[in-house]
N, C-alpha and C positions, 0 to 999 in steps of 0.2 A: 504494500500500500504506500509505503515510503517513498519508493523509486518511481508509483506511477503517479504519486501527486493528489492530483484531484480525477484525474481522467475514471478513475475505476467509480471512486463512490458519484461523480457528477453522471456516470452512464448508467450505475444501476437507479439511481433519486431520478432519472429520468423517464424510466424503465417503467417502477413503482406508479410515478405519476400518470402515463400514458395509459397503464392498463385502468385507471378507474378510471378513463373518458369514455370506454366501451360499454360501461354497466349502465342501464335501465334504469335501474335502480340504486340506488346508493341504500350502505348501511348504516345502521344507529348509529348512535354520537357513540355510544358504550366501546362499539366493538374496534371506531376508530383511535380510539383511549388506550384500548387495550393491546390495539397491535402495537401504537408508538412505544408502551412499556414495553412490550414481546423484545422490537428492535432494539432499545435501549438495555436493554439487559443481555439480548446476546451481545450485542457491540463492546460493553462491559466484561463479561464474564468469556467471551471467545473473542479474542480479538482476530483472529484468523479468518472469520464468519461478519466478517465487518461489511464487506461488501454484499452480505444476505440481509444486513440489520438497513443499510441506504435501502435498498429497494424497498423495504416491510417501512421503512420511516415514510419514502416517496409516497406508497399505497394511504398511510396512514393520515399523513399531511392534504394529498387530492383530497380524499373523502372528506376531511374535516371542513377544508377551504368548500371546496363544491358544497355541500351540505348550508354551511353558513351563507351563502352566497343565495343560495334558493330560498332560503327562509326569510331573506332580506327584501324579496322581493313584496310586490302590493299584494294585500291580503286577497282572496280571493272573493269576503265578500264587501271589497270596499269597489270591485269593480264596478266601476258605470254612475259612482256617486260622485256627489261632490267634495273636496278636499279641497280647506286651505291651507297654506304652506307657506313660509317664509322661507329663501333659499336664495341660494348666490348661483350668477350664471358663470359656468365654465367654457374651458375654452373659448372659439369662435363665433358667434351666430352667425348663422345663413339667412338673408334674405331672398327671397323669392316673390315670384308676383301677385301667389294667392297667400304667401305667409311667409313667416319669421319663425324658422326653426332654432331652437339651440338647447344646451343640456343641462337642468338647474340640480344644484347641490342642494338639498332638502335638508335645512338644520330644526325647523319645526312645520308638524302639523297639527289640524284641528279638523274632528269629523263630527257634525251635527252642532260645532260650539264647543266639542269636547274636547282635550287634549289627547294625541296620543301617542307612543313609543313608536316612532318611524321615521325611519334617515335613510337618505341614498342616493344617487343619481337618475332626474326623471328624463326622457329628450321630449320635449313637447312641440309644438308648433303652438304659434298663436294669431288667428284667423281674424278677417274682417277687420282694417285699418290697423293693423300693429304699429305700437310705438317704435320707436327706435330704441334697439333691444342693445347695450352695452358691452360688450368682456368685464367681467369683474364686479357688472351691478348687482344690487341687493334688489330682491321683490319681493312683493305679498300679493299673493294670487291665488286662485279661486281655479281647482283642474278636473277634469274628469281624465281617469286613468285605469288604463287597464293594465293588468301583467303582460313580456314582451310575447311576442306570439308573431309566424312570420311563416310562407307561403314554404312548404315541403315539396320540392320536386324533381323529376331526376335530373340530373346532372345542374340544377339548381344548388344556392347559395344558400347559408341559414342563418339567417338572422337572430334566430333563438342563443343559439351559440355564439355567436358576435355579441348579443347582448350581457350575456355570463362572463366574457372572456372582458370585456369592456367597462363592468362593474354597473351597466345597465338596469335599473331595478322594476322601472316602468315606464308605459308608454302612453302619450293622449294630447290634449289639446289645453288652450286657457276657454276659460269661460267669459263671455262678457257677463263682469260685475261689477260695481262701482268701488268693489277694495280692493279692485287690481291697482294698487299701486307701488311708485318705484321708493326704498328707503338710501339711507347713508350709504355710500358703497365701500369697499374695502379698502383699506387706508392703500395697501400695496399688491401689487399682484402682474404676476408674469405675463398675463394672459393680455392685460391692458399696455404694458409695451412692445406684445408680439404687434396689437393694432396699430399702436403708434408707427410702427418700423413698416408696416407693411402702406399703412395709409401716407407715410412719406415717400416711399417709390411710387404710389400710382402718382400721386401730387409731381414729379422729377420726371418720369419714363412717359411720355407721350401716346406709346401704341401701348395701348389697352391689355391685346393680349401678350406682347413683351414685358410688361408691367405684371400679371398676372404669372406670369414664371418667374420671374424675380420676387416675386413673394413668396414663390415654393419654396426655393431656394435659398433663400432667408431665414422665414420663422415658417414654413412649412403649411400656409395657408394654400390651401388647395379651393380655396371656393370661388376665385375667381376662372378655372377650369373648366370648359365644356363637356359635354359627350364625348365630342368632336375627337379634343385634345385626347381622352383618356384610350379612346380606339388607337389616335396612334400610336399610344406608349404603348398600347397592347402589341400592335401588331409590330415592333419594332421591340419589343421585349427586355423595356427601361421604363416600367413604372416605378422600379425604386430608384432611380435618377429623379423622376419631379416629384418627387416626394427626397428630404432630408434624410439620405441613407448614412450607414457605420462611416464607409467613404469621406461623407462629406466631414462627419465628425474628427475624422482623423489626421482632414488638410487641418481643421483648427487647432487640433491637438500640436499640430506643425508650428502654426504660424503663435502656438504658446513657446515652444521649443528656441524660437528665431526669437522672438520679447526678452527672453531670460537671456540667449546670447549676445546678445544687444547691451542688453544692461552688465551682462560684465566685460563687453569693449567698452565702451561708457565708462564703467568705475571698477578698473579692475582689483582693484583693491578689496571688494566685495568678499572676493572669493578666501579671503585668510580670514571672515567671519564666517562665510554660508560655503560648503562646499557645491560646486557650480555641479554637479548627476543632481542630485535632489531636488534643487530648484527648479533645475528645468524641468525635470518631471511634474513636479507640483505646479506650475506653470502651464505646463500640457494639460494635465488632467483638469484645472481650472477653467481655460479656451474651454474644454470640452466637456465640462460641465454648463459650462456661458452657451455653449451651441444649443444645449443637448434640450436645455429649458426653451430657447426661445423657438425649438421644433417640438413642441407639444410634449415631450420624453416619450418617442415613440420608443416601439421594440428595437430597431434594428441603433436608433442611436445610443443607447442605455447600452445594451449589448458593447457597443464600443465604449462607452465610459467606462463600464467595470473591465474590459481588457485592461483601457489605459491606467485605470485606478491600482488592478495588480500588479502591473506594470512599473507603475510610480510607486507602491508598497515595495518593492520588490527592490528597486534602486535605493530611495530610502536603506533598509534593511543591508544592500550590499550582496544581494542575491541574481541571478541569471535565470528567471522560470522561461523554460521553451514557450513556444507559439502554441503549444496544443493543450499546452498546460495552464496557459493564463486563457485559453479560449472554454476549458473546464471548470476553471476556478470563477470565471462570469458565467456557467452555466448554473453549478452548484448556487450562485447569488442568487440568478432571477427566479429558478425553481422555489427558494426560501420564500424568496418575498413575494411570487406570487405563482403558486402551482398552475393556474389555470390559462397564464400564456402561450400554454403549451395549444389551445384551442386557436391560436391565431396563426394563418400562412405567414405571417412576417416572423413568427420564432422559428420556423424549420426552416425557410429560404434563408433565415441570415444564418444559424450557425453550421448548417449542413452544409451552406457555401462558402463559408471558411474555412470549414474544417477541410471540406475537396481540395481547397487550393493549399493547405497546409501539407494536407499528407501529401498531393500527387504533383506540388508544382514542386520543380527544380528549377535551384538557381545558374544560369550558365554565363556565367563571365560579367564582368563590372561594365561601368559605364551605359550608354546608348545603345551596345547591343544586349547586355543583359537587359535595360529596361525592356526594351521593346519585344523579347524575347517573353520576358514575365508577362508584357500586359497582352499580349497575342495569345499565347497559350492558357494564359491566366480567364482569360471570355470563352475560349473554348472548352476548358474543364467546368466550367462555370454553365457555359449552353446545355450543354450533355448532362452533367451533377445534377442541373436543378430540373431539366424535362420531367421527370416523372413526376416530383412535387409539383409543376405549375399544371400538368395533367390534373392531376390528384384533387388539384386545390382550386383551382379555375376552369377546366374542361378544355383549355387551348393551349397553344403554343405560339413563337412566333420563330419560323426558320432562317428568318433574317437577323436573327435577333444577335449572332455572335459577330456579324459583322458591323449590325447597328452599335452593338456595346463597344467594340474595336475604336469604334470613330469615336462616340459620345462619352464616352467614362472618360477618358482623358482630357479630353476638349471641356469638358462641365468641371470636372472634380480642380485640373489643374487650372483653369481660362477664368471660366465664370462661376465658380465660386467663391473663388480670390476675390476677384472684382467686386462681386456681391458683396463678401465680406467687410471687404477695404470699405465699399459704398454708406454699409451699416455702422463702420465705424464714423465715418464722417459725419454722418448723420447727427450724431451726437457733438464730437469734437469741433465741427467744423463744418455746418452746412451748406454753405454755398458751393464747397468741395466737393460734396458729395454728388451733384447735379450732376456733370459730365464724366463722373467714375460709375455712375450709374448711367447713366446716354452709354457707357461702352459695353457694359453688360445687355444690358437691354440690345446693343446691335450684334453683339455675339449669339446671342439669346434667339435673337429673329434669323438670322443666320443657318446658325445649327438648325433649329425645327424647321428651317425651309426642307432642309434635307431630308428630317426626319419625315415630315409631309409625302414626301417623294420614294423614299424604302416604303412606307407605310401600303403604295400601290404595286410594291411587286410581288411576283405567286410567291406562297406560302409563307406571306408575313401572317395570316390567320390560319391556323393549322389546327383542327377538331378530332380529337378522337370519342369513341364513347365514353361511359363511365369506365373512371378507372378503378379496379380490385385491387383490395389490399397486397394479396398475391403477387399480381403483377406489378405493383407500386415496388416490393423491397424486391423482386429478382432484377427489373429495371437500375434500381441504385445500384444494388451489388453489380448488376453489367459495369455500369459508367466508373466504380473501384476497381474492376478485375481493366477493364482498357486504359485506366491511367496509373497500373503499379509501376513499378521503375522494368527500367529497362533489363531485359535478360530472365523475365518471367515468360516459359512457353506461354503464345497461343492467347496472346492477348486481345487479338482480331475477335477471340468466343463472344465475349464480355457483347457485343454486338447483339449474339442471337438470343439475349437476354433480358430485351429491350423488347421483342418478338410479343409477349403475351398485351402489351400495352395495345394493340392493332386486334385482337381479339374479341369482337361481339361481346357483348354482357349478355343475351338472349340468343338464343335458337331461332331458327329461321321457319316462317310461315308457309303450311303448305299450300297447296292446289283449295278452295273455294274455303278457305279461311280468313281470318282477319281478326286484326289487335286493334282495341278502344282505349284510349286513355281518357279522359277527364279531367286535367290538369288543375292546381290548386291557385286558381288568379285572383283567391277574396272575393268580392263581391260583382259576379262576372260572369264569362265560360270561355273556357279556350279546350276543343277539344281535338286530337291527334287522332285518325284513322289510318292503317296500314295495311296492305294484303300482302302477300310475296314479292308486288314486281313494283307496285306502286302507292300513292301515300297523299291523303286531303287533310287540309287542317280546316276546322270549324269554329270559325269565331275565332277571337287571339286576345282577350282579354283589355284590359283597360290603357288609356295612357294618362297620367296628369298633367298638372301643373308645373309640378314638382320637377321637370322632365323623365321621371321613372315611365319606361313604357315597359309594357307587361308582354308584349311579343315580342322584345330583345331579350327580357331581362329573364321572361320565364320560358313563351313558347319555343325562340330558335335554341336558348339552350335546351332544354327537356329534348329537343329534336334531337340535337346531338348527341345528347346522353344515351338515348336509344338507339344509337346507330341511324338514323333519319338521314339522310343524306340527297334525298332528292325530293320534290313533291310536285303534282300532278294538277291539284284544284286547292284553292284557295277559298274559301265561299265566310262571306261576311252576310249572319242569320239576317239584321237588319243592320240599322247604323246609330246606336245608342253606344256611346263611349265605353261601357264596361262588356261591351262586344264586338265591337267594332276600333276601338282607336289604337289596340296595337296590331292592326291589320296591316298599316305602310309600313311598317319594321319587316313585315314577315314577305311582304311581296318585294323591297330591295332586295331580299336576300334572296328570294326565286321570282328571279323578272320572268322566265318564263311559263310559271304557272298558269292554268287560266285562272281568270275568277270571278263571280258569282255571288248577288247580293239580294236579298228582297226588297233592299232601298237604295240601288246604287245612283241616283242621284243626289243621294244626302252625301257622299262620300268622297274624302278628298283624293281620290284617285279611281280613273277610268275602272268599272265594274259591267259587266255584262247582265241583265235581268236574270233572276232566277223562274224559270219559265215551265209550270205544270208540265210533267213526261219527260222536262231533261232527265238523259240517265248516261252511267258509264258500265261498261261490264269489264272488270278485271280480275285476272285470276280462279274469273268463275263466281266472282262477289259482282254483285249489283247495288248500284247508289241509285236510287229515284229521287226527284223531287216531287214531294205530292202537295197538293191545294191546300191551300191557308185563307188568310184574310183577302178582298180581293183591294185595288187598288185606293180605292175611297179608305177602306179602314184604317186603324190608328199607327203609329209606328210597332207597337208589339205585335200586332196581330198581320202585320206583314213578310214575319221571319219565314224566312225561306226553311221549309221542313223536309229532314231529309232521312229517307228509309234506306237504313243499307240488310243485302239479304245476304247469308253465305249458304255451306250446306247445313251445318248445326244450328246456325241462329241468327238472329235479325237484333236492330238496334235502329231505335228510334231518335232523331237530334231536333227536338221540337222548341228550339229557341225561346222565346220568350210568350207564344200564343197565348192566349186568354181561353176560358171556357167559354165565349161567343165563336170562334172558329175553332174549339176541339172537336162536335160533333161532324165538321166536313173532313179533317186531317182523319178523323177516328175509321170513317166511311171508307178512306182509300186506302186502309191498312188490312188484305185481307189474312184469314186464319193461316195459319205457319210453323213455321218451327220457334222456339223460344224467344220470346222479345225482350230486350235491356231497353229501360226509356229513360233519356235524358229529360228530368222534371222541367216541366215549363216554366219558364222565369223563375227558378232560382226556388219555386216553392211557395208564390206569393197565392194569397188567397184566393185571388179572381181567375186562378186554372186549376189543374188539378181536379176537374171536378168528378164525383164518384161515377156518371155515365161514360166519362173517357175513360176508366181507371178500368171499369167493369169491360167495355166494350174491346179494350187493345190486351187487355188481360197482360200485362207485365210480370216478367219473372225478376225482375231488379230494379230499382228506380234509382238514379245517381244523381244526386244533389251538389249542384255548384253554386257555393253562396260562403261569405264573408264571416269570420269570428267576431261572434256581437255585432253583427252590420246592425246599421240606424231603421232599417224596414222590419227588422226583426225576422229576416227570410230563414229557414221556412217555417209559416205561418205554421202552430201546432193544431189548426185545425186540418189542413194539408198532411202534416206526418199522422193524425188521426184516420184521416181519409184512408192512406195507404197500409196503416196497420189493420184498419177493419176488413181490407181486403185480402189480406194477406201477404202482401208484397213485402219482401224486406229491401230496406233502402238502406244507402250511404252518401253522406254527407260531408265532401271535399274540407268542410272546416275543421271536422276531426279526424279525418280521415289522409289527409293530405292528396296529395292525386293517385287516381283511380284507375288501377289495369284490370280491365277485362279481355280474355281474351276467347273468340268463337273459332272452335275447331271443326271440321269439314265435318267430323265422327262422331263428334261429343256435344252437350247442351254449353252455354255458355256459362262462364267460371272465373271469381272472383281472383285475380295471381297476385295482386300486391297493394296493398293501402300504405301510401309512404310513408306515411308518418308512425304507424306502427312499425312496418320494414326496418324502417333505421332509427329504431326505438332510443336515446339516450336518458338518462335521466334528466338534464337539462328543458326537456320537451313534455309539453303537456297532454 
């Protein structure tokens, strides 16, 4: 244990901690008591067993942290009431056009007038004329809030888990009340000169969006960033470039290093008081303290201050710890201090990609050709290392990406981060200075993204695979370790076909007159995925806001890909009401040559062809009809384009939003068959569903798409009454997450996966 340092107990307290993210469930407070004793007591009494006693500590530490962490959050039945609160706002707020989001520290509440024991971080928005919301103000306000809760889907994102890992406790809006008001604000606070620094670049930088990367780069304000921007970091595969990466923290950790040398040319006499290793250290790890605050203290820059803090211990001290041993001894820290980092893509991308470059990069020769040597080979262990994690953890890739990082890492880290920084120092010291050292960032800034702009359009800057399996996620690593051990190990070419299971389908392939339904989880909405063997429709594509969140980027294209979806055939928007139709444009950039098919397409901001009684398709031996609805007079719901698909085993009804005024015509063109699935009309709302549709189409499932607590109260419990008296069992997307049904040529159709219970964690409700 001596010789390996920290490396041993830092990988089993890793170990420990990652296996409690897989449990469902977590256990009692007791039993995490009593494991900590278990490990403290072998670690004591066997010290040879010390690295069994890390892992049972790890195990014991998650459970307790997780545990405490869910119990913190809003009581279950204080959801949907009113709460007032007094709290301070964190971070940044985001304005927007229909609101003012940002995230308030809750130092007291009051429920009904009464006081009550609850503290935490809530992210609210605040609707309808918001004030101008500060960094660092104090409020008293009036919220309704509910526990986090967030859309489960395949190859989707979870939000649930973001919120645990984020210290997240609730979620909801401000209330108009007249004791919404603002109090004393914090005498001092970091958060309030990240805005200052960043509102003096936009004030200095002319183009807006040059101004808005130089705030990334600064204090790590990402809000001034579009959609736009953030595709192309994707597809160029440097989104920890405009965001304050370890990197950046490390130039300033530099530019403390260069201060202290400074100061003992300056007065060298210093140094027969202070020995000049120490200071400089101290000096470094200071900068990089100074950075590390005014980028929020994300993961990957925290991760570099405790490098350089052991670092600077270590000097101090009069000690030498390797590279992989000060990269343990910052692992062992953030584990301590907060087990449940381990739940964020920024804790395995930053140390898993240090640690690649530590074990496989070689150094070859000084000067200009060892740099150039390092940072070339250095992006390529880096593109290969982290594939399987950016699979894993975002569904894509970008194969441009080790040439974009080639150009961008150095040009950002050593150009214009300098500049920025110099900029941020003038700011202070010397403002007038700082105008034209910032005019030179800002042109390097617009410079560089021209470029980036321009990789962004060549093939395989967006690279999809399906979901990725745990399986294939660690034989993947282990390839990208076996092709970069040192040289003179046979047969390092293998490490390649190891990479292989990552291109592997998550599902079996559909036969001859079969077909897969999904039912996708969009909240209060429907987006639903049809597929046979050779071909593939989406129905509806869920919402888009304000917010600019669109639910056919954010949920539909990925879920496609997670399934292996790669191509689609028909597009068909049911009508053109926002929670069915508005992330329809997402979904047709991405398949310009789909057709597609609307019951309202002149409501719709992109060319749609009528959905027209007797269109039909026959693929694979499955048939799509469209059958009669509302005729053109009727309301917008009752014009949903309704569409029957038949295979050999079963049929499935997509009855968009109809009302029981046109159920009895839809019901009349549905005749007797093999087993029917019915997509519930609108969501469950009262005015469908009625028992003569229910009776007459006689459904063997009814699948419900509707929102957790939505405001309409969908679906109406007179609706789920309806279909329990008939016997029908239904599922309902808001606990259910999204919905696979699949009909096989030979068998009745059959329920294969409710996501939310699928990838059951404890964090999830």
């Amino acid at each position: 244990m001596r010789r390996g340092g920290a490396m041993v107990p830092g990988l089993m307290l890793m170990l420990g901690v990652l296996a409690v993210q897989w449990l469902p469930v977590l256990p009692p407070r007791w039993v995490c008591l009593a494991m900590a004793a278990v490990a403290l007591g072998l670690a004591w009494r066997f010290p040879r067993a010390r690295w069994i006693a890390w892992g049972l500590f790890g195990i014991a530490w998650a459970c307790w942290r997780g545990g405490w962490a869910m119990e913190s959050r809003l009581p279950h039945a204080w959801e949907g009431r009113d709460l007032q609160v007094v709290g301070t706002v964190n971070d940044l707020p985001t304005s927007r056009e229909d609101a003012t989001g940002f995230v308030l520290s809750v130092a007291r509440a009051e429920l009904d007038g009464m006081p009550v024991p609850w503290r935490g971080r809530v992210r609210v928005n605040w609707y309808n004329n918001a004030p101008t919301i500060a960094p660092c103000s104090r409020w008293q306000l009036t919220l309704r809030l509910k526990r986090p809760r967030g859309l489960i889907n395949p190859g989707g994102s979870d939000s649930e888990r973001t919120a645990l890992e984020r210290g997240i406790v609730a979620t909801g809006y401000v209330r108009d009340d007249p004791s919404n008001v603002p109090l004393d604000p914090a005498v001092f606070c970091i958060d309030r000169v990240r805005d200052s620094i960043g509102r003096g670049i936009a004030a200095r930088v002319a183009d807006t969006h040059d101004a808005s990367l130089l705030q990334v780069f600064a204090v790590g304000d990402t809000r001034g960033l579009s959609q736009k921007d953030w595709e192309v970091a994707r597809a160029n595969g440097i989104p920890h470039l405009i965001s304050i990466s370890g990197f950046h923290v490390g130039v300033a950790a530099l530019f403390g290093i260069w201060l202290a040398r400074l100061l003992y040319w300056v007065f060298p006499a210093l140094a027969l008081r202070v020995p000049r290793p120490p200071s400089q250290a101290a000096l470094a790890l200071f900068a990089a303290g100074i950075y590390s605050a005014l980028a929020g203290f994300g993961l990957p820059t925290v991760r570099t201050m405790l490098m350089i803090g052991v670092v600077a211990l270590a000097r101090c001290l009069r000690r030498q710890p390797t590279g992989l041993q000060s990269l343990a001894m910052a692992l062992v820290v953030v584990l301590l201090f907060d087990p449940l980092s381990v739940l964020a893509a920024g804790f395995w991308l930053s140390f898993v990609g240090v640690a690649f470059l530590m074990l496989c990069l070689t150094t070859r020769g000084r000067g200009l050709r060892g740099f150039l040597h390092e940072l070339s080979a250095g992006q390529l262990v880096m593109t290969l290392a982290l594939l399987p994690l950016t699979m894993w953890f975002f569904g894509e890739a970008s194969l441009v990406g080790a040439l974009s990082n080639l150009i961008a890492v150095p040009f950002v880290s050593f150009v214009i981060v300098p500049c920025t920084l110099l900029g941020m120092l003038l700011l202070g010291l010397c403002p007038p200075l700082a105008a034209p050292m910032l005019w030179l960032a800002g042109m390097l800034t617009h410079l560089q993204w021209w470029l980036l702009e321009r990789m962004a359009t060549w093939p395989g800057a967006h690279w999809y695979l399906p979901d990725v399996r745990l399986g294939a996620l660690l034989l993947a690593t282990l390839g990208a370790l076996w092709l970069f051990t040192p040289r003179g190990v046979p047969m390092r070419w293998l490490g390649v076909l190891l990479f292989l299971p990552l291109l592997l389908p998550p599902r079996s392939p559909l036969g001859e007159g079969a077909f897969q339904l999904w039912v996708l989880d969009v909240g209060q909405g429907l987006a639903v995925l049809l597929r046979t063997q050779n071909h593939a429709l989406v129905y509806d594509a869920g919402a888009r806001y304000p917010s600019d969140l669109d639910l056919g980027e954010a949920v539909v294209l990925r879920s496609m890909r997670g399934i292996g979806m790669r191509r689609l055939d028909v597009l068909v928007a049911s009508h053109a009401d926002n929670d069915h139709a508005g992330g329809v444009p997402a979904v047709a950039r991405a398949f310009p040559d789909a057709q597609r098919y609307s019951g309202e397409p002149e409501r719709l901001p992109l060319p749609m062809a009528a959905c027209e009684v007797g269109l039909s398709w026959v693929w694979d031996s499955v048939t799509v009809r469209v059958l009669p609805s509302g005729a053109a007079s009727a309301s917008s719901n009752d014009r949903s384009c309704v569409l029957l698909v038949e295979g050999r085993g079963g049929r499935a009804l997509l009855a968009g939003d109809i009302s029981a005024r046109v159920e009895p015509t839809v019901a009349s063109a549905v005749a007797p068959g093999p087993p029917l699935v019915l997509s519930v009309p609108h969501h469950g709302s009262r005015s469908s569903s009625s028992t003569p549709f229910i009776t007459a189409i006689q459904p063997t499932l009814a699948l419900i798409s509707s929102g957790w607590r939505n405001r309409f109260g969908h679906p109406h419990p007179l609706v789920i009454r309806r279909y329990d008296d008939a016997g029908v069992p239904w599922l309902n997307t808001a606990r259910s997450g999204a919905i696979q049904v699949d009909f096989p040529a030979d068998a009745p159709p059959r329920v294969i996966s409710q996501e939310r219970q699928q990838q059951s964690r404890y964090w999830r409700e």
